[in-house]
C-alpha positions in Angstrom: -23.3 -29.5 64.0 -25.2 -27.6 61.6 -28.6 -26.8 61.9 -31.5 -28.3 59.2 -32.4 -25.1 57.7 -28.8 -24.3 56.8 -27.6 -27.6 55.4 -31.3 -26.9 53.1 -30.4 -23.4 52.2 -26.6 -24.7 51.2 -28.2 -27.5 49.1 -29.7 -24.8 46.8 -26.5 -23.9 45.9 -25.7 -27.9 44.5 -25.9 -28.6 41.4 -26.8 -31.9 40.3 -24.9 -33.4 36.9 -28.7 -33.4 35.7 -28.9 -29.9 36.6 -25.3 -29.0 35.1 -27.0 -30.6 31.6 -29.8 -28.5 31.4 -28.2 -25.5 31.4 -25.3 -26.3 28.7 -28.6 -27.5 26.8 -30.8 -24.5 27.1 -27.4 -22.2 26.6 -27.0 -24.2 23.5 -30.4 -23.0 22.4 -29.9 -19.4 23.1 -26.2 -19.6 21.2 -28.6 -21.0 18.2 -31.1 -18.9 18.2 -28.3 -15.6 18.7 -26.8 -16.9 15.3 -30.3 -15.7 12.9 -33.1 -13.5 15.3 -33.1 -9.9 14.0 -35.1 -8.9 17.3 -33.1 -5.8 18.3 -34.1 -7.0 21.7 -31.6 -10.1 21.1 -28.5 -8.6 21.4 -26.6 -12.3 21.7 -24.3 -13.8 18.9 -23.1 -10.6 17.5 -20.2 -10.8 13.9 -17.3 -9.4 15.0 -16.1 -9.2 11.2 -13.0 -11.3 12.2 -12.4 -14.1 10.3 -9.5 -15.4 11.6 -7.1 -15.6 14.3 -2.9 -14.5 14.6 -0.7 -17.3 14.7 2.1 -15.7 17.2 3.8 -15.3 14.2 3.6 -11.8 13.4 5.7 -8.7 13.9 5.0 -4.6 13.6 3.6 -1.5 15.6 -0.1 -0.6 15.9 -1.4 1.5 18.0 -4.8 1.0 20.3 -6.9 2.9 22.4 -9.3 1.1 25.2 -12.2 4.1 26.0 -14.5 2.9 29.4 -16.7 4.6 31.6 -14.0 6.2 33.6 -10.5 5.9 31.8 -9.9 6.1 28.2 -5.9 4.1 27.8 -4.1 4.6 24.5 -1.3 1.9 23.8 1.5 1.5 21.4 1.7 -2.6 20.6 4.9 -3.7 19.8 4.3 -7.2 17.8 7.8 -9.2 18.6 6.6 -12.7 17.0 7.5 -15.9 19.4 3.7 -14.7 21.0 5.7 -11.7 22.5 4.6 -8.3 23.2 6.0 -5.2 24.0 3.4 -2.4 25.3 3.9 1.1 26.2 0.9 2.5 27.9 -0.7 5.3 29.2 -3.7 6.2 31.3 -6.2 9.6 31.0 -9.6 9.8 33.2 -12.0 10.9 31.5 -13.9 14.3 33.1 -17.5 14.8 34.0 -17.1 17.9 31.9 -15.9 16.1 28.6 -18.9 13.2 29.5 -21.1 16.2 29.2 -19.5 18.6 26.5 -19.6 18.5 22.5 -18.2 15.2 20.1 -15.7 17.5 18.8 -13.9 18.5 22.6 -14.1 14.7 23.5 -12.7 13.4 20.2 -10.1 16.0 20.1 -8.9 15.3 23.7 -8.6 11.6 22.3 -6.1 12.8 19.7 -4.1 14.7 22.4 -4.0 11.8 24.8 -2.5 9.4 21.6 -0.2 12.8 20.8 1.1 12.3 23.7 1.8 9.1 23.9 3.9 8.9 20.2 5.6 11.8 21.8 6.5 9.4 24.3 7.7 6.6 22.7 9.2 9.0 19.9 7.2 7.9 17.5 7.3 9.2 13.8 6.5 7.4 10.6 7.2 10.3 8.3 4.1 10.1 6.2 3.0 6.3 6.4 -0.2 6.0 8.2 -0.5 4.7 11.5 -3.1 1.5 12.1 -4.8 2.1 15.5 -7.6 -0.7 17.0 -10.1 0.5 18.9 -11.9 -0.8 22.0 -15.1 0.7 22.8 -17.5 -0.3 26.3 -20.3 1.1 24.9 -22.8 0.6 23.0 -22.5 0.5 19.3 -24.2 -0.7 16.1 -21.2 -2.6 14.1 -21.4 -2.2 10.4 -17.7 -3.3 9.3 -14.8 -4.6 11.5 -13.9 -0.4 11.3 -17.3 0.8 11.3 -19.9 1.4 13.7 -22.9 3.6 14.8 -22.7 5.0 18.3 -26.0 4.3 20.4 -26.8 5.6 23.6 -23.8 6.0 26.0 -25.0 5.9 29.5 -22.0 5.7 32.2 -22.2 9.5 32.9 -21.9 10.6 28.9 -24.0 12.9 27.0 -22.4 14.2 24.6 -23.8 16.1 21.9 -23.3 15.5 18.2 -22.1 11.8 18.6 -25.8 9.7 18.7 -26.0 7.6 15.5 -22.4 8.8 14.2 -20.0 6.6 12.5 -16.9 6.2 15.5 -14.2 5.8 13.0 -15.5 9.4 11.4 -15.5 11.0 14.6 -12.2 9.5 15.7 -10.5 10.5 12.7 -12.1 13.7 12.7 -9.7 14.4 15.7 -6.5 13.1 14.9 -7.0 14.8 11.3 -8.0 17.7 13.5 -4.6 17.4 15.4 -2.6 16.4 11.9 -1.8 12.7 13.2 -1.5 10.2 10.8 -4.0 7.6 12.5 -6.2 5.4 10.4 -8.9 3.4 12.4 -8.6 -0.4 11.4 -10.8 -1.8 13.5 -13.3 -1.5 16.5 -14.1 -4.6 18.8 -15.5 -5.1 22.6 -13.0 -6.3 25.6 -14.2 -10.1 24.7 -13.4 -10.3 21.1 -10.0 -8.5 21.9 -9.2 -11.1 25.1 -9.8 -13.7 22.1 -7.7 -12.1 19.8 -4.9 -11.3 22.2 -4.6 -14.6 24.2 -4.4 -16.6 20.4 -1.4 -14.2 19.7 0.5 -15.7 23.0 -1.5 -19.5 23.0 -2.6 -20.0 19.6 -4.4 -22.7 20.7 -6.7 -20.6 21.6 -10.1 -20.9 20.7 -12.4 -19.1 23.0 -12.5 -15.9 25.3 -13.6 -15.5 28.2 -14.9 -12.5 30.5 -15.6 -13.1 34.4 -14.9 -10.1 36.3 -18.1 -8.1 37.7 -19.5 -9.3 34.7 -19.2 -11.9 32.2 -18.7 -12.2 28.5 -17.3 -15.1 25.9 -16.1 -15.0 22.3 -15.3 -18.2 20.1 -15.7 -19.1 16.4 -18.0 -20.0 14.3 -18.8 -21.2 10.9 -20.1 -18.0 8.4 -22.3 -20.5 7.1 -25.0 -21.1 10.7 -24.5 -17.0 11.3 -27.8 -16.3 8.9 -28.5 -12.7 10.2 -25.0 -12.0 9.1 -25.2 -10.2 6.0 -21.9 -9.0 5.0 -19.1 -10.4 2.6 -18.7 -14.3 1.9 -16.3 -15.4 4.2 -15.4 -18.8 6.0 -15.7 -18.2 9.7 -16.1 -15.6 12.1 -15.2 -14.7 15.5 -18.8 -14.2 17.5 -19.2 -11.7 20.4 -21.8 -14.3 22.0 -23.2 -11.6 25.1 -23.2 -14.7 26.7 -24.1 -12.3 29.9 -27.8 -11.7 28.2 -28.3 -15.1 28.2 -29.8 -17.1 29.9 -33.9 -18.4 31.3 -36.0 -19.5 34.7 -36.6 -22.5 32.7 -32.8 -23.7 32.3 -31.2 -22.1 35.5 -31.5 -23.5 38.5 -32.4 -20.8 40.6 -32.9 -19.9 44.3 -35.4 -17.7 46.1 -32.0 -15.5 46.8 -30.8 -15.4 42.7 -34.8 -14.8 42.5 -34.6 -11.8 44.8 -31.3 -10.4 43.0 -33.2 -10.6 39.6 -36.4 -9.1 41.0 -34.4 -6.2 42.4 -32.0 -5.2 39.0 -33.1 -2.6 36.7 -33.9 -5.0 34.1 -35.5 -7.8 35.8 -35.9 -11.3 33.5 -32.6 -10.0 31.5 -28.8 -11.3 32.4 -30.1 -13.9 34.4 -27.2 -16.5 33.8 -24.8 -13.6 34.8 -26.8 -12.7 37.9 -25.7 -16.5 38.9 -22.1 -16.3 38.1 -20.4 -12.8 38.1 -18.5 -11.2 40.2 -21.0 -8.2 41.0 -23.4 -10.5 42.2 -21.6 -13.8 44.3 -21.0 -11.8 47.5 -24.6 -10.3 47.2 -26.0 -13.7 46.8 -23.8 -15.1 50.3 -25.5 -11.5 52.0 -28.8 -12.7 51.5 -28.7 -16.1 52.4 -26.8 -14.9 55.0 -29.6 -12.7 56.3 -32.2 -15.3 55.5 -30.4 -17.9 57.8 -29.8 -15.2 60.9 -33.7 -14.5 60.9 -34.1 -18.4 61.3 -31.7 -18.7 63.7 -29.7 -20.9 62.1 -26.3 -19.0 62.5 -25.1 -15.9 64.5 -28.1 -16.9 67.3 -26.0 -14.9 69.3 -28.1 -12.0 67.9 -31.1 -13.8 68.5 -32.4 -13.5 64.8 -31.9 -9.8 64.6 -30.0 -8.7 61.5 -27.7 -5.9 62.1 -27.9 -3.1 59.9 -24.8 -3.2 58.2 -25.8 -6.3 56.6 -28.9 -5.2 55.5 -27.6 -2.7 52.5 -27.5 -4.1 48.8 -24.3 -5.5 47.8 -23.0 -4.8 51.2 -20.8 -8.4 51.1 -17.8 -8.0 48.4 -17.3 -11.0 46.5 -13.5 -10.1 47.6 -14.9 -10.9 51.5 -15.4 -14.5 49.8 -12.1 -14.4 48.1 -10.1 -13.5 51.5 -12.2 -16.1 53.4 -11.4 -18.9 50.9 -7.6 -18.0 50.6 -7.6 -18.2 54.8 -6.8 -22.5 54.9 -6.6 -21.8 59.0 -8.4 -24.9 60.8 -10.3 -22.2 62.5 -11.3 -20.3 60.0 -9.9 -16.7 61.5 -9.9 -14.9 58.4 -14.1 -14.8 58.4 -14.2 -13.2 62.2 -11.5 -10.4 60.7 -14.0 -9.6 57.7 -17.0 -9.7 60.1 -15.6 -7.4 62.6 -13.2 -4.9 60.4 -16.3 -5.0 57.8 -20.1 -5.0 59.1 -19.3 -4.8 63.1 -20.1 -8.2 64.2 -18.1 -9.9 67.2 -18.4 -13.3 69.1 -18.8 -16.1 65.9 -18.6 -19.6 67.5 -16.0 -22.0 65.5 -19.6 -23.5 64.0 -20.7 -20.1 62.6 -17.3 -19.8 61.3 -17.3 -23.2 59.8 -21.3 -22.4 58.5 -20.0 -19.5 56.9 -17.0 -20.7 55.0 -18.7 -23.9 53.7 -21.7 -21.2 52.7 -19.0 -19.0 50.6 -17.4 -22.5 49.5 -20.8 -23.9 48.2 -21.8 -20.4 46.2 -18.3 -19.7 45.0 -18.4 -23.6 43.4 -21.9 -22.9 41.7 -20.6 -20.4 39.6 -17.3 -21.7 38.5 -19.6 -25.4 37.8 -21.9 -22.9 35.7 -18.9 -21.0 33.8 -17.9 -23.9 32.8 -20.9 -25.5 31.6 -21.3 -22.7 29.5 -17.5 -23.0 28.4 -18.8 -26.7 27.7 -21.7 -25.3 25.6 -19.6 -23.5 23.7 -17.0 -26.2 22.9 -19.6 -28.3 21.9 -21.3 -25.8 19.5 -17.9 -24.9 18.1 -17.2 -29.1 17.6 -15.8 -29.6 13.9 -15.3 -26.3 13.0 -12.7 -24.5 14.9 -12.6 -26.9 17.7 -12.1 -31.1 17.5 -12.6 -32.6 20.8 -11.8 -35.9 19.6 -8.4 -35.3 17.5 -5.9 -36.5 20.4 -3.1 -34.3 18.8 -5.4 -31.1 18.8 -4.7 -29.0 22.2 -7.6 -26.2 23.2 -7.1 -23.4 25.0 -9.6 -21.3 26.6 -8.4 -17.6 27.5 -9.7 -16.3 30.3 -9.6 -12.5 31.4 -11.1 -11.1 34.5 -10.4 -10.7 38.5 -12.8 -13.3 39.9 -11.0 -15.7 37.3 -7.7 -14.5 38.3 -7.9 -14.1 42.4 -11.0 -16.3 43.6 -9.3 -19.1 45.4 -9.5 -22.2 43.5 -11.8 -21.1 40.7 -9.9 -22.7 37.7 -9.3 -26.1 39.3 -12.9 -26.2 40.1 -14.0 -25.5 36.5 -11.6 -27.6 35.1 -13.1 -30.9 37.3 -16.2 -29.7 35.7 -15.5 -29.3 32.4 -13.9 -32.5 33.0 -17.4 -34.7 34.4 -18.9 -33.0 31.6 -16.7 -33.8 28.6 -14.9 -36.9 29.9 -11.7 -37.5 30.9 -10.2 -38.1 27.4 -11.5 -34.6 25.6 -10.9 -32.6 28.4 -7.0 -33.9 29.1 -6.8 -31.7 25.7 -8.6 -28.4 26.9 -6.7 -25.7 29.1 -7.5 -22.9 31.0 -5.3 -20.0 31.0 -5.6 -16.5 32.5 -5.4 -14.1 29.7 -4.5 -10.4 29.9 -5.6 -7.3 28.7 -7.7 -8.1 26.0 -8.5 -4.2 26.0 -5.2 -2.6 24.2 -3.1 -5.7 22.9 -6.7 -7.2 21.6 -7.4 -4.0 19.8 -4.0 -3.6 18.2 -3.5 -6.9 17.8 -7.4 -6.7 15.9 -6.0 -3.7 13.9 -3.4 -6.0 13.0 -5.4 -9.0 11.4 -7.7 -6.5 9.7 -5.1 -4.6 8.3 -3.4 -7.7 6.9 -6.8 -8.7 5.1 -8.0 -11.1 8.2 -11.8 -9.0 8.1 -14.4 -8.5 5.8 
């Protein structure tokens, strides 16, 4: 049987219906308050300069290019119609000596990387420009759907000459540079583009969804409640919320262990809902509950409330240890003693630590698919009679999402989906689907360069 002090340190990790309210009411806030606060410090509720979505419908080649930390991807999109896609892609890291060399040598390798890829796909349109969509993990201070100011970098880049530069010029600049007929259409973040991308294949879609190491959510709004937007009249407009910078102590229920996370990041008080719910942090939270529980003796007394050292590093416990532990549906649990020994060292777990454990990773893995979904929830709500009607029964919605803890953590859709479905009722939420959505990076982009270049942006 389990001891006291672990069933208390599991309950933590339950979250009341009460509890599950609070925070879809205090992310509602934050999504209202995103929509008209010009505090540079709120970067939440950004205009993506969208303003609408495909229909699955459409057909033509545009070109993309997806630039991260470490790999910059350029894509040729083949729109089919029917939702289908055709992609030919290729990848190119990116050095430490172009992070730390001029604008010009980075932007230029840029235009060889897509040279090479029309090359390889035999690409010529005589003289008729070429519409390319950008995807860019960096910061960036969007003035248009095509236009935006590089800010600070970070990930390893300094580059010189780029700070405060428009990206289209400097893109351009290259592929003029290199006598490619390449006109930047539009620029958009991995969220908008997962968005964009899943609508084209589900255009039922009405929200995006990042929840991979981090997490990240698009949807639409009215123009109308976006007051800090200050651009051309339009209708509606796809949102960027940085639902990842969200979140307060005074919503979130927290535990001494998310505490201790938070007190430890480089920006404590900041991302606090994603500290509860990503992928980067779920494993670390198990590790220090974990160690919290051995120094109690409550688990592992085998080792007589001595922590071993390889589970004292940060982050030590991969949310993919959860993941393997939750696939294992063995009676005995086998798959946590092969993680415990093969990983951190540890030998001689009783059937009741193994049983401890699995029900700990259980418990924590549930809290943040019950919190994603609240703030699906929020979301839906906020979005109610605009682009989403929860009560039409003939109106389907469809909620991409993109991202490897979505995709591989055991169980992690059907457990939101229950959620969404205590929270919204049976009846609105037989109408709302999850579905994984892919590569929101290069399809999204093209796809983006697509709409803009069809008049679907201001």
């Amino acid at each position: 049987m389990s001891s006291a002090a672990f069933k208390s340190t599991l309950s933590q990790f339950v979250l009341s219906q009460e509890q599950v309210h609070k925070i879809i009411a205090g992310l509602t806030s934050e999504l209202v308050e995103g929509l008209s606060s010009t505090d540079p410090k709120n970067i939440t509720q950004q205009p993506s300069y969208i303003t609408r979505l495909p229909t699955g419908k459409e057909t033509g080649l545009y070109l993309a290019i997806d630039m991260g930390g470490t790999n910059l991807r350029t894509a040729a999109v083949h729109l089919l119609g029917d939702g289908q896609v055709g992609v030919t892609m290729e990848k190119h890291e990116i050095t430490h000596q172009l992070k730390t060399g001029t604008g010009e040598a980075m932007f230029d390798w840029i235009a060889d990387c897509t040279a090479s890829l029309l090359k390889s796909v035999a690409l010529d349109m005589g003289n008729t420009d070429l519409q390319m969509g950008v995807t860019f993990s960096f910061a960036l201070h969007q003035t248009a759907i095509n236009r935006g100011n590089v800010l600070a970098m970070g990930k390893g880049f300094d580059l010189s000459d780029v700070m405060g530069k428009d990206l289209k010029d400097l893109l351009e600049g290259g592929f003029k540079r290199k006598n490619l007929p390449i006109v930047v259409s539009a620029i958009i973040n991995d969220t908008v583009g997962t968005l964009v991308s899943h609508a084209y294949v589900s255009p039922s879609t009405k929200i995006g969804v990042i929840l991979a190491t981090g997490t990240n959510a698009a949807y639409i709004e009215r123009a109308s409640e976006v007051s800090k937007y200050k651009g051309p009249a339009c209708d509606q407009m796809i949102l960027n919320t940085e639902w990842d910078a969200m979140g307060k102590a005074e919503y979130l229920p927290q535990t001494k262990y998310d505490k201790e996370i938070d007190a430890v990041s480089l920006v404590p008080g900041f991302q606090e809902f994603e500290k509860m719910v990503s992928g980067l942090y779920m494993g670390e939270l198990v590790r220090l509950a974990l160690v919290d529980l051995i120094q109690q003796k409550a688990v592992f007394t085998f080792l007589n409330g001595a922590v071993p050292e390889s589970l004292k590093a940060r982050l030590a416990f991969k949310t993919l240890f959860m993941s393997t532990i939750e696939s294992d549906n063995s009676s005995d649990h086998s798959a946590i003693d092969r993680v415990f020994k093969t990983s951190f060292g540890i030998e001689g777990l009783s059937l009741q630590d193994r049983s401890d454990m699995y029900e700990l990773i259980h418990t924590v893995g549930k809290r943040s698919a019950k919190m994603t979904a609240a703030a699906c929830a929020a979301l839906l709500q906020k979005a109610n009679g605009t682009s989403v009607k929860l009560d039409d029964p003939k109106e389907m919605i469809t909620i991409g999402i993109d991202g490897s803890v979505f995709e591989k953590y055991p169980h992690f859709s059907r457990t939101m989906m229950d959620a969404l479905t205590e929270i919204l009722g049976r009846d609105r939420a037989s109408r709302v689907r999850l579905e994984l959505a892919r590569d929101g990076g290069c399809i999204g982009a093209a796809l983006v360069a697509m709409v803009s270049h069809s008049g679907g942006a201001v």
